[in-house]
DRENMAR-837783 format. One record per residue (C-alpha): residue number from 0; x, y, z. Coordinates in steps of 0.25 Angstrom, whole numbers. Each point is the difference from the previous one (the first is absolute). Example, Ala and Ser with C-alpha at 12.3 -4.5 7.8 and 13.67 -1.06 7.14 Angstrom:
r nr->0&xx->49&yy->-18&zz->31
r nr->1&xx->6&yy->14&zz->-2
***
This chain:
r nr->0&xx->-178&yy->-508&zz->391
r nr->1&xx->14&yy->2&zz->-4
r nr->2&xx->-5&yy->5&zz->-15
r nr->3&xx->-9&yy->10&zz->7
r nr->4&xx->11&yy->6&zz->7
r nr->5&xx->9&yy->-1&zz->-12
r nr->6&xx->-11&yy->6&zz->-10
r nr->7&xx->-3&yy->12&zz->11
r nr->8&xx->15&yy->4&zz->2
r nr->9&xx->2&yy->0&zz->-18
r nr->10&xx->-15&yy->8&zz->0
r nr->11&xx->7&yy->11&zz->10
r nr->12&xx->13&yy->0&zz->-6
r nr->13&xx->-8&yy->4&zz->-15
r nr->14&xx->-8&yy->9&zz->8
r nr->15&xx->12&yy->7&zz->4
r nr->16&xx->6&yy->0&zz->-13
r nr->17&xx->-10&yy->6&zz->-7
r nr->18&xx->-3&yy->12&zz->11
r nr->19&xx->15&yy->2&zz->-3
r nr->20&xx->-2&yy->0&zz->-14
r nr->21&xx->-13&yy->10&zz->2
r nr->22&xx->11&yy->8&zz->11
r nr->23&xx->9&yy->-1&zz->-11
r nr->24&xx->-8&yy->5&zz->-11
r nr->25&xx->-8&yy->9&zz->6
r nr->26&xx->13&yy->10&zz->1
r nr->27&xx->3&yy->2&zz->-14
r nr->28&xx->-16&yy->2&zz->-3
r nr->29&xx->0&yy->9&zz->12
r nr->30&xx->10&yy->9&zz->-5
r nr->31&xx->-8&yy->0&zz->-13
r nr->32&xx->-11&yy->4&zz->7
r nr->33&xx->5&yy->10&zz->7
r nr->34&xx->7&yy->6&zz->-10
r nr->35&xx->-12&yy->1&zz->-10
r nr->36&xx->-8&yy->5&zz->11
r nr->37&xx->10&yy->12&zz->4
r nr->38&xx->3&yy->3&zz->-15
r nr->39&xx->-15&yy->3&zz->-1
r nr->40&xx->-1&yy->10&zz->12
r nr->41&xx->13&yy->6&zz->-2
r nr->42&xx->-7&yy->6&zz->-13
r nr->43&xx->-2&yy->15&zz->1
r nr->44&xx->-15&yy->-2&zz->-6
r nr->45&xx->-14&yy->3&zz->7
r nr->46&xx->-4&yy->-12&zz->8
r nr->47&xx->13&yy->-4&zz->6
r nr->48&xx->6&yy->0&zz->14
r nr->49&xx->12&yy->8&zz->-6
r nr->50&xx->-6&yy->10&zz->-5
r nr->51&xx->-10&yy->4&zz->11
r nr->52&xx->13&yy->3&zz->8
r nr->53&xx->7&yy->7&zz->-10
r nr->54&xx->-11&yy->11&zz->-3
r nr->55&xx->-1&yy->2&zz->15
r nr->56&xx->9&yy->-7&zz->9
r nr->57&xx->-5&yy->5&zz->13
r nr->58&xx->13&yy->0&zz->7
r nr->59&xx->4&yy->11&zz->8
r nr->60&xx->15&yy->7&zz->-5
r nr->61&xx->6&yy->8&zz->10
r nr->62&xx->10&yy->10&zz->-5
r nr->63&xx->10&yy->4&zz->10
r nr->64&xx->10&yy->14&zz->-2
r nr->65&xx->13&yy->1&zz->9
r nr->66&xx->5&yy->14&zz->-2
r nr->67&xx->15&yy->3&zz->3
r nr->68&xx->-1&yy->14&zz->7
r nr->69&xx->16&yy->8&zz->-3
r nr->70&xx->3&yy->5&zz->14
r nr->71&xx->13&yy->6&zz->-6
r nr->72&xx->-5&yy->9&zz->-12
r nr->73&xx->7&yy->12&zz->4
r nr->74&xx->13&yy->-6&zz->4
r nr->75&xx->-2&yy->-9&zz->-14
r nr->76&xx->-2&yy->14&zz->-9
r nr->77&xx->13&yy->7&zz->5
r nr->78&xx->11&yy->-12&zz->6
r nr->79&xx->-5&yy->-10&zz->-9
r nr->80&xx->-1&yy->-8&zz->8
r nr->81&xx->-6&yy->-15&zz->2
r nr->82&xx->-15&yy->0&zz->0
r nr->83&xx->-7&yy->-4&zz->14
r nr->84&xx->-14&yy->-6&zz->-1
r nr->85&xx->-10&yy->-6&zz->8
r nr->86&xx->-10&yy->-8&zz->-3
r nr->87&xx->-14&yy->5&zz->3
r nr->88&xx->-12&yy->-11&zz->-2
r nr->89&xx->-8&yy->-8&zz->-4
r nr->90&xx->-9&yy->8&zz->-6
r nr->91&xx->-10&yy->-10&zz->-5
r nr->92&xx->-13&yy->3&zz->-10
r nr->93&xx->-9&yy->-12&zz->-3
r nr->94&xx->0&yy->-1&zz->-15
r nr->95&xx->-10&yy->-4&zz->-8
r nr->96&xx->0&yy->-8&zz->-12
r nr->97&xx->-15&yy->3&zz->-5
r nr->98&xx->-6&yy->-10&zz->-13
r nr->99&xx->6&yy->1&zz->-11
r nr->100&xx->-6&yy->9&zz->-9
r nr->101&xx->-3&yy->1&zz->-16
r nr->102&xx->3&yy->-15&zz->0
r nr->103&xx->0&yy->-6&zz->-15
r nr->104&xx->2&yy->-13&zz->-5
r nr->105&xx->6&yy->-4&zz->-15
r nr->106&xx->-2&yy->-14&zz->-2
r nr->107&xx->8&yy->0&zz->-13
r nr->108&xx->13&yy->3&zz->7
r nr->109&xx->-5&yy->-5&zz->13
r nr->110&xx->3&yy->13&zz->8
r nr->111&xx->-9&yy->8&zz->10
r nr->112&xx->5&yy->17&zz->1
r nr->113&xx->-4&yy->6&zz->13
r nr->114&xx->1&yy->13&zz->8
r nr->115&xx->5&yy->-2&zz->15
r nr->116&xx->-5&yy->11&zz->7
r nr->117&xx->6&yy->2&zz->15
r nr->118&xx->-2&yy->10&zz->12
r nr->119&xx->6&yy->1&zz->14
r nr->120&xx->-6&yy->4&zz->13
r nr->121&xx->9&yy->3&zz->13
r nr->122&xx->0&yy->-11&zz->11
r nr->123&xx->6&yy->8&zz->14
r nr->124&xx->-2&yy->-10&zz->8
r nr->125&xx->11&yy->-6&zz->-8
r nr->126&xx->7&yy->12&zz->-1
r nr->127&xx->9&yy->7&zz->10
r nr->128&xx->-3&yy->13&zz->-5
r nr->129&xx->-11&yy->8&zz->-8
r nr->130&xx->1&yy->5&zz->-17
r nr->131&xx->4&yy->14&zz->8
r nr->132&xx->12&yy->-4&zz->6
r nr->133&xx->11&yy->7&zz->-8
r nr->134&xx->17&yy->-5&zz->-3
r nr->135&xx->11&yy->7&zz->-6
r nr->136&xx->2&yy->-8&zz->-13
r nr->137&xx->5&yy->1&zz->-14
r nr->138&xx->-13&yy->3&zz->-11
r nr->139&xx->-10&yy->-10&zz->1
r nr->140&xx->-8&yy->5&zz->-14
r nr->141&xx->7&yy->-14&zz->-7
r nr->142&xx->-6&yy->-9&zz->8
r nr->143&xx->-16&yy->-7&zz->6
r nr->144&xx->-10&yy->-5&zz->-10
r nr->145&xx->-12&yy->4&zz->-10
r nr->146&xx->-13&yy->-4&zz->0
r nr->147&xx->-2&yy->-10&zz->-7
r nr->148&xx->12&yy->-11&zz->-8
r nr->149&xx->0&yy->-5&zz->-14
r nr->150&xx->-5&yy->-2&zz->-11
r nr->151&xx->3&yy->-16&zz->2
r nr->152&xx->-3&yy->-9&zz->-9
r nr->153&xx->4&yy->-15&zz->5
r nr->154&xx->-3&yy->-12&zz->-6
r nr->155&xx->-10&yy->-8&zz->5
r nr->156&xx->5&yy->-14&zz->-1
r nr->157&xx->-12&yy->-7&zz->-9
r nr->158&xx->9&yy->-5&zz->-9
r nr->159&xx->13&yy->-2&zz->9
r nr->160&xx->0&yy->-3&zz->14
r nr->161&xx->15&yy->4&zz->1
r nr->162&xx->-3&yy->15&zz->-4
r nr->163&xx->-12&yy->3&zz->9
r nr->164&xx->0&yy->15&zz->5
r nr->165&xx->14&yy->2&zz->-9
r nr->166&xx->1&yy->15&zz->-2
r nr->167&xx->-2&yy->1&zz->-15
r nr->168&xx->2&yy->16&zz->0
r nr->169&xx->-1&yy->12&zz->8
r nr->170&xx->-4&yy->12&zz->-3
r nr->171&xx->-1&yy->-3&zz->-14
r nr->172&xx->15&yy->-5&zz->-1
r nr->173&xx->-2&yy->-14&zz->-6
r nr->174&xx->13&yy->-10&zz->3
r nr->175&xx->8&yy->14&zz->0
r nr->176&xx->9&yy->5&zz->10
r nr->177&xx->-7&yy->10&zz->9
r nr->178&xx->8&yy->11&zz->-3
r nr->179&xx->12&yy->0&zz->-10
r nr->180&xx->9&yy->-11&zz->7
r nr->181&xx->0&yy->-14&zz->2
r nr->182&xx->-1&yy->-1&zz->16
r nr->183&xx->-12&yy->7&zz->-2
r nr->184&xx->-6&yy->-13&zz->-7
r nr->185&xx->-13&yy->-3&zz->6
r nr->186&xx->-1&yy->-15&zz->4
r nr->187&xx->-8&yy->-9&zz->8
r nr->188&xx->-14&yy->4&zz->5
r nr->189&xx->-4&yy->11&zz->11
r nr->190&xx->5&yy->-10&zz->12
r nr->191&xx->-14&yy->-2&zz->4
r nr->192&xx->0&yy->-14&zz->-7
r nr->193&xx->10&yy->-9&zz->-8
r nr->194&xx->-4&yy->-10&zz->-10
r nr->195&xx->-5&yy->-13&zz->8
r nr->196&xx->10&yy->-13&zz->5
r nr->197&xx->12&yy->8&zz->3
r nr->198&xx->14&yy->-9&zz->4
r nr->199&xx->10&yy->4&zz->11
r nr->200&xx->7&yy->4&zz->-11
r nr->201&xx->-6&yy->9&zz->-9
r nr->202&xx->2&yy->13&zz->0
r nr->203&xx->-11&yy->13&zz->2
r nr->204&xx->0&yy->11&zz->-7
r nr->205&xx->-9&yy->12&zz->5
r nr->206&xx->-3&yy->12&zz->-6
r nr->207&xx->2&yy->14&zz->9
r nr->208&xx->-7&yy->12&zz->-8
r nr->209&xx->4&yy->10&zz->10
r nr->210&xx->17&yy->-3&zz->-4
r nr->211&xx->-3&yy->-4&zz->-14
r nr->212&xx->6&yy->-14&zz->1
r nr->213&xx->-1&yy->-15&zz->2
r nr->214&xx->5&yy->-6&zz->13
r nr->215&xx->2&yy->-16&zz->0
r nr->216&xx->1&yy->-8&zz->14
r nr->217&xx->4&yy->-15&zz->3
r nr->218&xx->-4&yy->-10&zz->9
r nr->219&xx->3&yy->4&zz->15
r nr->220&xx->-7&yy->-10&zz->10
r nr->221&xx->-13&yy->-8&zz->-1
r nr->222&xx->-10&yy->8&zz->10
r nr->223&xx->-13&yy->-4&zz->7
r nr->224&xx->-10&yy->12&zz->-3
r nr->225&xx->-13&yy->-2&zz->10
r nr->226&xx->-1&yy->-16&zz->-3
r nr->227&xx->5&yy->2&zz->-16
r nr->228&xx->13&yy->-4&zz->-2
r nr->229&xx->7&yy->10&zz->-12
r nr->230&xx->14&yy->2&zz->-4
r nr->231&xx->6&yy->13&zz->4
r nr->232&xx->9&yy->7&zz->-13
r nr->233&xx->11&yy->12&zz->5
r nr->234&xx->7&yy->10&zz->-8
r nr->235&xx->14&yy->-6&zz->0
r nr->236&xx->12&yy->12&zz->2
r nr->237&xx->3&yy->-1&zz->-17
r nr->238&xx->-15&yy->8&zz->-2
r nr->239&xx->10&yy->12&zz->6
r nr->240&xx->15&yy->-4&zz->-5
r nr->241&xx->8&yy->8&zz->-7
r nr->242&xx->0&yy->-1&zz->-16
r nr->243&xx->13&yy->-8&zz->0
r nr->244&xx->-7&yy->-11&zz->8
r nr->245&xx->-14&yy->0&zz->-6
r nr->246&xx->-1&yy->5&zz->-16
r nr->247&xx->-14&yy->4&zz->1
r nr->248&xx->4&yy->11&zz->9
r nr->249&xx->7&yy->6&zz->-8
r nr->250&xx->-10&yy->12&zz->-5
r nr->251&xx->-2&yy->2&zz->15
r nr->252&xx->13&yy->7&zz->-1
r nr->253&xx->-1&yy->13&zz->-7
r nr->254&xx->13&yy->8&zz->2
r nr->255&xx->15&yy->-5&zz->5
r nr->256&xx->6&yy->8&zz->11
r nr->257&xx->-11&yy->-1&zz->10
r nr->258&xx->0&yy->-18&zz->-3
r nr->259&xx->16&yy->1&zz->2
r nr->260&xx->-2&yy->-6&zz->-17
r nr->261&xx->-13&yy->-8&zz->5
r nr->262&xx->6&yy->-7&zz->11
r nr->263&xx->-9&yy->4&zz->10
r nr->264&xx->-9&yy->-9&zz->6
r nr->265&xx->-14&yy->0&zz->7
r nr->266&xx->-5&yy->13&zz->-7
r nr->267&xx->-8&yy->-1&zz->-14
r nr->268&xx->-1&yy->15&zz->-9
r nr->269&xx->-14&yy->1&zz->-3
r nr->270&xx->2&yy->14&zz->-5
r nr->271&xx->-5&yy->-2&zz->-15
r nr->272&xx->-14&yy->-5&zz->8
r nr->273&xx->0&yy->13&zz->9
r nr->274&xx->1&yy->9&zz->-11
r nr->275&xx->14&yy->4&zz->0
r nr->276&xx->-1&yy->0&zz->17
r nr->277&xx->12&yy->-5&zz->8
r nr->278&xx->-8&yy->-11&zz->5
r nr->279&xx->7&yy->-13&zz->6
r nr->280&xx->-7&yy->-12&zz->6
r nr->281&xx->6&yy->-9&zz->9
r nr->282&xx->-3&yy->-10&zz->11
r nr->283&xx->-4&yy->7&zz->14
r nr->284&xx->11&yy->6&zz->6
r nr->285&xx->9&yy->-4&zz->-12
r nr->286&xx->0&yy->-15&zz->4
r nr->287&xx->10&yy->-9&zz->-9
r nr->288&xx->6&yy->14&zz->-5
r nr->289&xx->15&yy->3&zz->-1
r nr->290&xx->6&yy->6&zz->13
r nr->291&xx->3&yy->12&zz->-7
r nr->292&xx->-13&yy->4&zz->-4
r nr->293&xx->-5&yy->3&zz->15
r nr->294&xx->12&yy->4&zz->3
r nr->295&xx->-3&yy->16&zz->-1
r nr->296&xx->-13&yy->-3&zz->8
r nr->297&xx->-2&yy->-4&zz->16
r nr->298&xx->-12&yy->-8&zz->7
r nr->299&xx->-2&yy->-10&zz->-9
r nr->300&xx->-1&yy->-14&zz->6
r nr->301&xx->-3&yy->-11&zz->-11
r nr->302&xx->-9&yy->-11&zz->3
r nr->303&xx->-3&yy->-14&zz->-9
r nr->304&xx->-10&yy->-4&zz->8
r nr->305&xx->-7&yy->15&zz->0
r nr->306&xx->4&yy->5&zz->-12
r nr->307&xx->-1&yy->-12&zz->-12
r nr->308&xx->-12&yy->-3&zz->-9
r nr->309&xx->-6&yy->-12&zz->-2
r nr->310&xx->-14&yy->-8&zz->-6
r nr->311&xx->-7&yy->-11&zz->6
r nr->312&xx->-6&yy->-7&zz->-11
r nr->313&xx->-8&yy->-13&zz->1
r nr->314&xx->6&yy->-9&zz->-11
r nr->315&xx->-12&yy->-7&zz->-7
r nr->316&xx->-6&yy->11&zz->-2
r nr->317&xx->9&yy->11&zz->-2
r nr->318&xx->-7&yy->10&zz->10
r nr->319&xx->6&yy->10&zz->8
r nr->320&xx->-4&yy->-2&zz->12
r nr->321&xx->8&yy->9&zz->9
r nr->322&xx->13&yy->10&zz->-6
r nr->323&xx->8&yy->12&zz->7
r nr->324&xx->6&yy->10&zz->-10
r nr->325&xx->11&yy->8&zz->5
r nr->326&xx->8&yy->12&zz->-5
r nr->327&xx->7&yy->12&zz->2
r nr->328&xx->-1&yy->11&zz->-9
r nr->329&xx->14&yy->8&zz->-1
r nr->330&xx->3&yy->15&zz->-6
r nr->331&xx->13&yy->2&zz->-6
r nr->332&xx->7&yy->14&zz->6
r nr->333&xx->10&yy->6&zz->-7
r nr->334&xx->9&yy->14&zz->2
r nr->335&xx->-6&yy->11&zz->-7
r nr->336&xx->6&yy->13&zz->-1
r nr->337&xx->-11&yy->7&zz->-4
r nr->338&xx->-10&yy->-6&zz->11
r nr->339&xx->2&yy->6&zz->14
r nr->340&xx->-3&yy->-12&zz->9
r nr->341&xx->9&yy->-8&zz->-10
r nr->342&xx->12&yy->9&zz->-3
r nr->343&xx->10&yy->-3&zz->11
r nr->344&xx->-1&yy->-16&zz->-2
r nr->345&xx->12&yy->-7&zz->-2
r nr->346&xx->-6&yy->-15&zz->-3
r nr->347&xx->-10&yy->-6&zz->-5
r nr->348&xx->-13&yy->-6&zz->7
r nr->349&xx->-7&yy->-12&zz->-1
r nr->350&xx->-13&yy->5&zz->9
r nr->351&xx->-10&yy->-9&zz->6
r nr->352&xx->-13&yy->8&zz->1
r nr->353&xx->-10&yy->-11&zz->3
r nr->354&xx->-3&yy->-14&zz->1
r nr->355&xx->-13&yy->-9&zz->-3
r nr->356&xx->-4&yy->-13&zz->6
r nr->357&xx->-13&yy->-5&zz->-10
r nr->358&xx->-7&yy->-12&zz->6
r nr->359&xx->-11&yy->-8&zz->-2
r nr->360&xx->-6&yy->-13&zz->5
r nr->361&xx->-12&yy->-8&zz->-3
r nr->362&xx->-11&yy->2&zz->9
r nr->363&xx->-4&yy->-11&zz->10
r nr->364&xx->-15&yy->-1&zz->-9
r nr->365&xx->9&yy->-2&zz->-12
r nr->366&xx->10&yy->-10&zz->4
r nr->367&xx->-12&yy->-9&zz->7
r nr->368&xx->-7&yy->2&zz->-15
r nr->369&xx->15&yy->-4&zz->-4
r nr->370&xx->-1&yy->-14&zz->10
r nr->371&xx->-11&yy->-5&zz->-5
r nr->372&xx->0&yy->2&zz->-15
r nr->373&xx->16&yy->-3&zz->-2
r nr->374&xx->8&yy->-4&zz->11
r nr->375&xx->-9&yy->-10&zz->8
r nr->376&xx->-6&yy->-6&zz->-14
r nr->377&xx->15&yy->-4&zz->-3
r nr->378&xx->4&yy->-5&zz->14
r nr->379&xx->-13&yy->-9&zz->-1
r nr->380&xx->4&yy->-5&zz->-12
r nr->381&xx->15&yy->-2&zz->6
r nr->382&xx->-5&yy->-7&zz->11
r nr->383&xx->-9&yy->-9&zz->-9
r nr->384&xx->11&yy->-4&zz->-8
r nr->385&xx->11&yy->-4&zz->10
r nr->386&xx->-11&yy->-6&zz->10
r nr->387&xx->-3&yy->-10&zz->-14
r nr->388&xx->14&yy->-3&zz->-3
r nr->389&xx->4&yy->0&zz->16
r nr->390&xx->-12&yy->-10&zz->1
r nr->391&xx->1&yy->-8&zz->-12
r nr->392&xx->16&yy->-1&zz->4
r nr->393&xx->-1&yy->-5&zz->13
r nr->394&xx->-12&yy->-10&zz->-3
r nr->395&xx->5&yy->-7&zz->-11
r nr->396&xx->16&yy->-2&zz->8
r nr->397&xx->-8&yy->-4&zz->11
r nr->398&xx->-8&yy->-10&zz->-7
r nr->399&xx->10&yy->-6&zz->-8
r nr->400&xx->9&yy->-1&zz->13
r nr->401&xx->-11&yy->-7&zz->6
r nr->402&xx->-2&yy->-9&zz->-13
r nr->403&xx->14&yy->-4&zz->-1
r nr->404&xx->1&yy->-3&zz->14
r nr->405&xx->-11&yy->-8&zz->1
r nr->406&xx->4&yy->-9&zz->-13
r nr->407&xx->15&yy->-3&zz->7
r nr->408&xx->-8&yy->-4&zz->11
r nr->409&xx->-8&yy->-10&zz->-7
r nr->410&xx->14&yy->-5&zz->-9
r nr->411&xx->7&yy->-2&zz->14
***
């Protein structure tokens, strides 16, 4: 009776070892799986889940415009005087990103080239006014967008996981700054996707045509997007310092007197990418800027929580499930004797004209596609391995306990 007991107490104590052992074994060979599983997918190639998104990702882009109205331009033009604006918006357009066109793959390098072809449409009933309303503004001919956005040519991960949607060149321009500088480097992919398993602390790097550079973002904040947990990256305030704090600024600052010797801060020149125009971006409302930018200019009111950028990206995969693009495009106003409205000026202008506000989220259809395929495979999987160990643990302690107890008891 006694070696029944004795032999059942060891049999569950080796039963629990080994489903800690399994538990155990199970999390490295898990991993594997996984890992071999997402490099797969990640691939931009017919068949996989990546690459039925990426043709045609389905999700709706909003593009709002907040224009600043000048409610002084007469007072400006003769007393040079500090410029009141207001701002007037949203006005919000539904843009859509359509498949991807002229699609070509180059198994030799391991690159696919595509053409991104885009269009808006007005939403008014997320709007507070109509495309008729009219403002007093500065030229608006340097900024909105074309029809369509490339030529990319990114590679397509087959051969490395870690490069997957990497821009390999633009345009033409082939690991070349985009124009004749190096902040103009084109780095990182197009921000809809990053190479898979990204860490807290990597760092993005996102391509923005419209501006002719690369942005990078750092870890922010870990975010629950719809049941799908992803990591939220922020621009940090150095995207926008001045030169002196952040070297790769420093073709971003074209001229001296204007930068007070490129010490300015919150403002980037993209001139050379304007052809020759006076063009300044910014955060909205010159958020993280020097004081004495918006100085000359009243009604601003600078916001973190309204007017930062940020992109939610699920980490395993590297998929941007949900991002908000802001910036502010800025016109540089100068005197001008031989311009009327300019003549009588006395200082320069830094002069917000508008600010945009691009968002995106993944649909409710996608993110349940999303659940099932990634995030609730990889929680089963979680679960299965610490209910093994947990199990196993607790078995074999309890076993044992109950084993050694009953052997004093039989000594005594």
């Amino acid at each position: 009776m006694v070696c029944d007991r004795n032999c059942g107490l060891i049999t569950g104590a080796v039963i629990g070892a080994v489903l800690a052992v399994l538990g155990g074994i199970l999390i490295p060979v898990g991993d594997m799986l996984i890992e071999k599983k997402v490099k797969k997918e990640v691939v931009l190639e017919e068949g996989t889940i990546a690459f039925k998104n990426w043709v045609e990702t389905g999700t709706e882009v909003y593009r709002q415009f907040w224009i600043f109205d000048v409610q002084n331009p007469e007072e400006v033009a003769v007393n040079s005087s500090k410029i009141k604006v207001k701002q007037r918006g949203p006005y919000t357009y539904r843009v859509r990103y359509l498949a991807k066109k002229n699609i070509v793959q180059d198994p030799k390098t391991h690159t696919v080239s595509f053409l991104q072809p885009k269009g808006a449409i007005f939403e008014p009933s997320l709007s507070v006014g109509t495309e008729n309303d009219t403002f007093t503004v500065l030229n608006l001919a340097v900024a909105h967008h074309n029809t369509s956005d490339g030529v990319y040519k990114v590679f397509s991960g087959k051969n490395d996981a870690s490069k997957v949607a990497i821009i390999d060149s633009y345009k033409g321009k082939k690991n070349l700054p985009y124009w004749p500088s190096y902040c103009g480097m084109i780095n990182g992919t197009d921000g809809a996707s990053f190479p898979p398993f990204i860490e807290k602390t990597r760092v993005l790097q996102f391509f923005v045509s419209e501006i002719c550079r690369s942005f990078y973002a750092v870890f922010g904040a870990e975010v629950n997007l719809k049941g799908i947990p992803v990591y939220r990256f922020i621009l940090p305030s150095m995207t926008f310092a001045s030169p002196l704090q952040n070297p790769e600024n420093r073709c971003f600052c074209t001229e001296k007197i204007i930068s007070k010797n490129c010490t300015l801060y919150g403002v980037l020149d993209i001139s050379k990418c304007k052809e020759g125009k006076p063009v300044y971006i910014s955060l909205p409302h010159f958020l993280h800027a020097s004081p004495e930018i918006a100085e000359t200019i009243e009604g601003l009111n600078p916001n973190q929580e309204e007017h930062s950028t940020y992109l939610d990206v699920e980490p395993i995969t590297g998929f941007t499930l949900r991002f908000a693009q802001r910036l502010q495009i800025n016109l540089l106003v100068k005197p001008a004797r031989i311009i009327e409205a300019l003549k009588n000026l006395k200082q320069n202008y830094i002069v917000p004209v508008l600010w945009l506000n691009e968002t995106g989220t993944i649909n409710d259809e996608k993110a349940e596609m999303f659940r099932k395929q990634v995030t609730e495979k990889i929680n089963l999987l979680g679960l299965v391995e610490m209910i093994l160990l947990s199990v196993g643990v607790v078995m074999f302690i309890a076993f044992m306990i109950s084993y050694c107890t009953c052997r004093s008891k039989k000594v005594n």
